[in-house]
Structures are given as structure tokens and as C-alpha cells.
N, C-alpha and C positions, 0 to 999 in steps of 0.2 A: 751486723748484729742488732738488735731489735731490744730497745727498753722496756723489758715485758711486765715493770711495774706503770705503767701507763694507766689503767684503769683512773678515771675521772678527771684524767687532763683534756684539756681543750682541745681542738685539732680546726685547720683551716684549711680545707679542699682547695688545692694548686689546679688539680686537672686529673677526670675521668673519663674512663674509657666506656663505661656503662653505657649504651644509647638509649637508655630507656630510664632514665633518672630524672627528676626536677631538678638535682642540686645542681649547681655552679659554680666557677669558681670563686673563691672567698668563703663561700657559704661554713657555719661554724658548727660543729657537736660537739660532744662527749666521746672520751675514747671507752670501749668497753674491756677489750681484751685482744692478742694477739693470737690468732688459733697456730697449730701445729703447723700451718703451711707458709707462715709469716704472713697473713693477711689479717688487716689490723678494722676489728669491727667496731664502727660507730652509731649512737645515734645521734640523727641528724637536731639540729634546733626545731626544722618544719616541721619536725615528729618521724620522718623517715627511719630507717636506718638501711646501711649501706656498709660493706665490708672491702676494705681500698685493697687490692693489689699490688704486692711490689712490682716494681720493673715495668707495670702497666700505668695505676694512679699515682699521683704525686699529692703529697700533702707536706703540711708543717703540725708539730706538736707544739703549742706555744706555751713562751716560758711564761713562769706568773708575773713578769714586770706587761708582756704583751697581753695577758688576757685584762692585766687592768684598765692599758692601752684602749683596746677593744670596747672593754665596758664603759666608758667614761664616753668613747664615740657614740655607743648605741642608746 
């Protein structure tokens, strides 16, 4: 089941299956929305966007104690 209030959480690319992407793993967005098919659309920080697939990509949603985490490293 899919937290479909997501819109403007963070998200941390684990690993896609895209071969045609810059992003990597780590790399950070914004969540936008989950569509009908449970694929969860992001845009990327590089300005990309990119829409993860279950069961394909892997990602993390991070909690707000992690994105402080995050920010304080960058």
C-alpha cells in the first residue's frame, strides 16, 4: 500500500532500472504524486524528473528527522 499523501516529501533514489537517466543512487527530489499504476513521480534536485516503478526501482521516502540529516550534510 502506497502513502498517497507523499506530495513534497523527500525521496532518495536506492536504485533504477531507467538506462537512460543521469540520476544515481543517493541522488535526492521531491515526491509529486503517486499515479494510478503505483508509480511514484518525482522531481529530481538536477531538475530532471523521473517516475520510480514498483518492483523495478527502489527508493526511500525520508522522514523529517533524515532530511535534516541530509541538509546539515549538504
Amino acid at each position: 500500500m502506497h502513502d498517497w499523501s507523499v506530495k513534497g516529501r523527500r525521496v532518495r533514489l536506492v536504485l533504477t532500472a531507467d538506462p537512460h537517466t543521469r540520476l544515481s543512487p543517493g541522488d535526492l527530489g521531491t515526491a509529486s504524486f503517486y499515479d494510478d499504476f503505483g508509480t511514484l513521480h518525482v522531481k529530481w534536485d538536477d531538475g530532471s524528473s523521473l517516475g520510480l516503478i514498483p518492483d523495478v526501482d527502489e527508493w526511500e521516502i525520508l522522514s523529517p528527522a533524515e532530511v535534516a540529516i541530509v541538509a546539515w550534510y549538504w
